[in-house]
C-alpha positions in Angstrom: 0.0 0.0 0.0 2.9 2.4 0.6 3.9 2.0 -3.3 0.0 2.6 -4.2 0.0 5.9 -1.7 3.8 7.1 -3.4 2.3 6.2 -6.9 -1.1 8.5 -6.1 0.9 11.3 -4.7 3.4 11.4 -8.0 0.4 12.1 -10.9 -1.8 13.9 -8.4 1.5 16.2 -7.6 1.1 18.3 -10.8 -2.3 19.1 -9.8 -1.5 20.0 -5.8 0.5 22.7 -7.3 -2.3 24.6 -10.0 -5.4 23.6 -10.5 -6.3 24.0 -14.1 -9.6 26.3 -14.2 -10.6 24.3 -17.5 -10.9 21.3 -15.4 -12.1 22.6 -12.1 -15.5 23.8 -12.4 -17.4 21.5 -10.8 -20.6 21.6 -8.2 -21.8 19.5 -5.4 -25.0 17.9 -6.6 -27.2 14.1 -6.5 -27.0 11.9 -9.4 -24.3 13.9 -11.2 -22.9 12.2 -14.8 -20.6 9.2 -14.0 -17.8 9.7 -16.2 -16.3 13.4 -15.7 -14.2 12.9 -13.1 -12.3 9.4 -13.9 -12.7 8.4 -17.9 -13.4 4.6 -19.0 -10.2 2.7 -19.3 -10.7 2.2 -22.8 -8.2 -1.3 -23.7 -9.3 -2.6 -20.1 -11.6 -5.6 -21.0 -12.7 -5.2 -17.0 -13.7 -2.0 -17.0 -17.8 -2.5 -17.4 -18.9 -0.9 -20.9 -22.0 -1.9 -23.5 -19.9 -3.6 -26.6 -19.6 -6.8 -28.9 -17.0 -8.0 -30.7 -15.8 -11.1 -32.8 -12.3 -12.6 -33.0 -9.9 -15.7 -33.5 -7.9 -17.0 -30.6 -4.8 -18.3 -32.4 -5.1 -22.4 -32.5 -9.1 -21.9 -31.3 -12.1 -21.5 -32.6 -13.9 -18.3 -33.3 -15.4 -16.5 -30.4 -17.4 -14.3 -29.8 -18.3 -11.3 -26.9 -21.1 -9.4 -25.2 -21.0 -6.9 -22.3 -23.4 -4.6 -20.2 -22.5 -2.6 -18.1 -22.1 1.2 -17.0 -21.8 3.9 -13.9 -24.1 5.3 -12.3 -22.8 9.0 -10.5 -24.7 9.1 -6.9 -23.3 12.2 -5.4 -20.5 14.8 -5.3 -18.4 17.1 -3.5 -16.8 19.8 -4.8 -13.8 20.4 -3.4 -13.0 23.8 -2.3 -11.5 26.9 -4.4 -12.6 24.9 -7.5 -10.1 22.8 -6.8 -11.8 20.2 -8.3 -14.1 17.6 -7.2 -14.8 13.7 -5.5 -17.4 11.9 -6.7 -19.0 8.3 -5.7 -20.6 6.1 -8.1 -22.1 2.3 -8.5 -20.4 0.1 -11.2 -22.2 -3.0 -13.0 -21.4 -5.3 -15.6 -22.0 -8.9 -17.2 -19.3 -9.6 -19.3 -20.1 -13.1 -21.6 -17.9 -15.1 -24.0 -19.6 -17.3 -26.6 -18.3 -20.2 -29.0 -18.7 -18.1 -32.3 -19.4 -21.2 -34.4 -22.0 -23.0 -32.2 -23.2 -19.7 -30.0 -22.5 -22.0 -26.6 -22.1 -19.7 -24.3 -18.2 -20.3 -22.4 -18.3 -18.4 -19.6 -20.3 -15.5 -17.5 -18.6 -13.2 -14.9 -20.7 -11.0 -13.0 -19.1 -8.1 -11.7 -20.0 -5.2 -9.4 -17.8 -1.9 -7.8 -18.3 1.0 -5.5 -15.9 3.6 -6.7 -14.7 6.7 -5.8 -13.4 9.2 -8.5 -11.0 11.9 -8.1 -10.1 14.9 -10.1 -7.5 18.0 -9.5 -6.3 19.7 -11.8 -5.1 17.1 -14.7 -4.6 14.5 -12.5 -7.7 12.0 -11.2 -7.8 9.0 -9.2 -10.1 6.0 -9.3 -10.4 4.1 -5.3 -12.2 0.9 -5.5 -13.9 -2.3 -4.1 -15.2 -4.8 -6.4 -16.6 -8.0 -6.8 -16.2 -10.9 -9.7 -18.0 -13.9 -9.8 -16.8 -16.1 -13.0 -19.5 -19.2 -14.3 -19.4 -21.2 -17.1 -21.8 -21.7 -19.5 -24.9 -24.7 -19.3 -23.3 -26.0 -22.7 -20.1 -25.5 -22.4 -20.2 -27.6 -19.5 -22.4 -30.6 -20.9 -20.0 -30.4 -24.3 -17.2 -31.3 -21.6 -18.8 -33.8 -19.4 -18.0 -31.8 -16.6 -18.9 -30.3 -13.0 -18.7 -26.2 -12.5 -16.9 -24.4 -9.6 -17.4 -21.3 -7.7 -15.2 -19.0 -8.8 -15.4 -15.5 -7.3 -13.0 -12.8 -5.5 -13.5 -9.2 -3.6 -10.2 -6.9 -4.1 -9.1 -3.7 -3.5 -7.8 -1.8 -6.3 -6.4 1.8 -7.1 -5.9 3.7 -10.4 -4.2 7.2 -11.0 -3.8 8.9 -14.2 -2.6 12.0 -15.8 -3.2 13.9 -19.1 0.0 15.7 -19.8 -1.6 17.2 -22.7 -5.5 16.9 -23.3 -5.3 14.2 -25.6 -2.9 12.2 -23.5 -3.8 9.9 -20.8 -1.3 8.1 -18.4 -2.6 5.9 -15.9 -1.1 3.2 -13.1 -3.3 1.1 -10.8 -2.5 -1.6 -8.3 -4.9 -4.3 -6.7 -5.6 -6.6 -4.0 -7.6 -9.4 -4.0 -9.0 -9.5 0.1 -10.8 -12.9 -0.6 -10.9 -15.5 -3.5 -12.6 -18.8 -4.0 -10.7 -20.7 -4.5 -7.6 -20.1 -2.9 -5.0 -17.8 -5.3 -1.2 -18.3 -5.1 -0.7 -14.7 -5.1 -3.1 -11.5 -4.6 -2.0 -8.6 -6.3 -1.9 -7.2 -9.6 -0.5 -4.5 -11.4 -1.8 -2.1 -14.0 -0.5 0.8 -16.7 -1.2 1.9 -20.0 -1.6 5.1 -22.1 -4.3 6.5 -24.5 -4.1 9.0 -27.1 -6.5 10.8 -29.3 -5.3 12.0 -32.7 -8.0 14.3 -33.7 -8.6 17.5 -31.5 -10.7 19.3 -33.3 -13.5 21.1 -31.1 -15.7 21.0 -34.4 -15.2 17.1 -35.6 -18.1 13.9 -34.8 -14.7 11.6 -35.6 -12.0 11.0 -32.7 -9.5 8.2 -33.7 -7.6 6.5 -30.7 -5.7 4.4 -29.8 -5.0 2.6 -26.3 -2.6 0.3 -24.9 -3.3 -1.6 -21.7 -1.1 -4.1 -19.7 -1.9 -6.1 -16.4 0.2 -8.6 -14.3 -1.4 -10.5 -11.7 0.9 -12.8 -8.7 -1.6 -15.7 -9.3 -0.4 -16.1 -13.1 3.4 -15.8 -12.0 3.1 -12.0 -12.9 2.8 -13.2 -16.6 1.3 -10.0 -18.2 -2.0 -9.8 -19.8 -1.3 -7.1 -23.0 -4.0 -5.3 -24.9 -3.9 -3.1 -27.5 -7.0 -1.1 -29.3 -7.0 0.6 -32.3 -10.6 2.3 -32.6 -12.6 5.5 -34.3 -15.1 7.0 -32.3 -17.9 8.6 -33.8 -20.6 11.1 -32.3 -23.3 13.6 -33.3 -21.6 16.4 -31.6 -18.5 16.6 -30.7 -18.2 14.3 -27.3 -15.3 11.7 -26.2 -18.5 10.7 -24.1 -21.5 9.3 -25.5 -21.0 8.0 -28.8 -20.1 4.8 -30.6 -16.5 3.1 -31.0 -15.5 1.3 -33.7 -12.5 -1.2 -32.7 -9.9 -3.9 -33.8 -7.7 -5.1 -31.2 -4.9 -7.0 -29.9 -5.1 -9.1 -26.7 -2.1 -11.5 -25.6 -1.4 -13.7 -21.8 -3.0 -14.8 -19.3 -7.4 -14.8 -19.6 -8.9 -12.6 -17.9 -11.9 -14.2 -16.7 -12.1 -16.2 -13.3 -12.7 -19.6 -14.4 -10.0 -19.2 -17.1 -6.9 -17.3 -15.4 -4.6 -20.0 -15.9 -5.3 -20.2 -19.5 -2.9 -17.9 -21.9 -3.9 -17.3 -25.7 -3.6 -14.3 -28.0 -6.7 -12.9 -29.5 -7.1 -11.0 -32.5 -10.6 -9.0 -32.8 -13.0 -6.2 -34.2 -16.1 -4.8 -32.5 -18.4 -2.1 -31.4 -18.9 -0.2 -28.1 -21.3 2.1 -26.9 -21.2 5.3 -24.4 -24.0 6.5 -22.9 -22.3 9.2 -20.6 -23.4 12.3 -22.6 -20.1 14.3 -20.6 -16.9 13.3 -20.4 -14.1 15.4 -19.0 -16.1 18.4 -19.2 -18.4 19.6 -16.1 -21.7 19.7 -16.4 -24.0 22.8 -15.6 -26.2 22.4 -12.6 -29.9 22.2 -13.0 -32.0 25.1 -13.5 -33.9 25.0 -10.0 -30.4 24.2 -8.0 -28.6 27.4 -9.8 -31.6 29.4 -8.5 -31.3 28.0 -4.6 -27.2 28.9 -4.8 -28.0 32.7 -6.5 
C-alpha cells in the first residue's frame, strides 16, 4: 500500500500545485454524470462498458463477446476553491464469452464496484472495491462432461492517471484481492497503459484513438496480460463521451476471466462499443432549480 499511496501522490503532484480552471468547475449535486471525473479505461476488458465484438484466438475456434454494463454517478463534492471535485458512483457489468461457431455460451462473470473518482487539476484518481464472480456456460459444460466451480473474489484496487496534454492519458493502478474462491497463489496485480486521441478538433463527430493496456497478476506468476486497441469514435456532436467506438484489437497472456486465469492465448478482434455518458471530462452545468437556490 505504501507503493500505491507514493504512486497516487506522484500524478496527483502536478495538480496540488495549480489547478487548471478548465478542469475545475465543478458543483456539489445528487446523481451527477458518472464519467467526468475518472474516464473509461478504454483497452481494459474489466472495466464495465456496452460492446460486442468477434475474433480468432490463435489455435481456437472463433469467439465471440457481449457486455453490459455502466456507472451510475450518486453524489458529489466539490472540493473547495474549484479545486476540483470527489465523486462516488455504482459500477455494474455482465461480461459473456460465446463459441462463435455453435453460439455456446463459455463463460459469465458478474461483476459489481463502488468507486470513488478523483479529479485535481489534470490529475484523477479511481479508489475501489469490487466484486467478480466467473460461471461457465450450461453448454459448455455438458459439451465437456464436466462439474462447475465457484469462482469468485473481492479486491481492492487503485488507479491514478494524468493527461499531460489533453489528448494524453497516463494511468497506473494496483490491486488486491481481500478474498478469493478458490484459494490464489498470489493477490495482487499490477496495472499501466496510455491513451491517445489523434484528432482534437473542437468541431469534428470523428475522434481516432488508440489505447494500450497491460496487467500482471501474482496468481499467473506476474505473466502480463497485453491489450492493445485501435478504434474511431464517432458522435453527433463533438463528445469523447456518449458516442459509438468502432475497434480492432490485440489481446495476448493470461485470460482474464475467473474460471479461465490459468489459460494464456492471443486474440485478435474487431467490435463495437457504446457510451451512454453524454459528458466526459467536461463539467456539467447544474440544474435550473439548483442554480436558482445557490444565486
Amino acid at each position: 500500500m505504501k507503493a500505491l499511496a507514493l504512486l497516487l501522490l506522484f500524478l496527483l503532484s502536478p495538480a496540488l500545485q495549480a489547478a487548471d480552471p478548465g478542469w475545475a468547475a465543478y458543483q456539489s449535486r445528487s446523481f451527477p454524470p458518472a464519467h467526468e471525473l475518472f474516464a473509461p479505461v478504454l483497452a481494459d476488458a474489466t472495466d464495465p462498458h456496452f460492446g460486442f465484438s468477434v475474433g480468432a484466438a490463435v489455435r481456437q475456434r472463433g469467439i465471440a463477446r457481449v457486455d453490459l454494463g455502466d456507472y451510475l454517478g450518486i453524489c458529489r463534492l466539490a472540493l473547495p476553491g474549484d479545486f476540483g471535485a470527489v465523486q462516488l458512483n455504482l459500477g455494474g457489468a455482465i461480461f459473456t464469452r460465446f463459441d462463435a461457431t455453435s453460439h455456446n455460451i463459455q463463460v459469465i462473470d458478474y461483476y459489481g464496484n463502488v468507486p470513488l473518482d478523483i479529479r485535481a487539476g489534470k490529475a484523477s484518481a479511481r479508489l475501489m472495491f469490487y466484486h467478480d464472480s466467473s460461471h461457465l456456460g450450461d453448454d459448455y459444460l455438458k459439451e465437456r462432461n464436466i462439474q462447475t466451480t465457484s469462482h469468485s473474489w473481492e479486491a481492492l484496487r487503485a488507479i491514478a492517471a494524468f493527461n499531460p496534454v489533453d489528448p494524453l492519458r497516463l494511468y497506473g493502478g494496483y490491486t488486491k484481492a481481500v478474498h478469493t474462491k478458490p484459494v490464489w497463489a498470489g493477490y495482487r496485480a499490477v496495472q499501466g497503459g496510455a491513451e491517445i486521441y489523434f484528432n482534437t478538433s473542437k468541431s469534428s463527430h470523428w475522434q481516432p484513438y488508440w489505447a494500450n493496456d497491460v496487467q500482471a497478476w501474482e496468481r499467473t506468476a506476474w505473466n502480463p496480460t497485453w491489450t492493445s486497441q485501435l478504434g474511431l469514435k464517432t458522435a453527433a456532436d463533438y463528445s469523447k463521451g456518449r458516442g459509438i467506438s468502432y475497434f480492432v484489437q490485440f489481446m495476448r497472456g493470461p485470460r482474464l476471466e475467473g474460471q479461465f486465469y490459468t489459460q494464456t492465448e492471443t486474440v485478435w478482434s474487431a467490435g463495437l462499443k457504446f457510451a451512454l455518458s453524454a459528458n466526459l471530462l467536461s463539467p456539467s452545468e447544474l440544474p435550473a432549480r439548483q442554480q436558482e437556490d445557490k444565486k
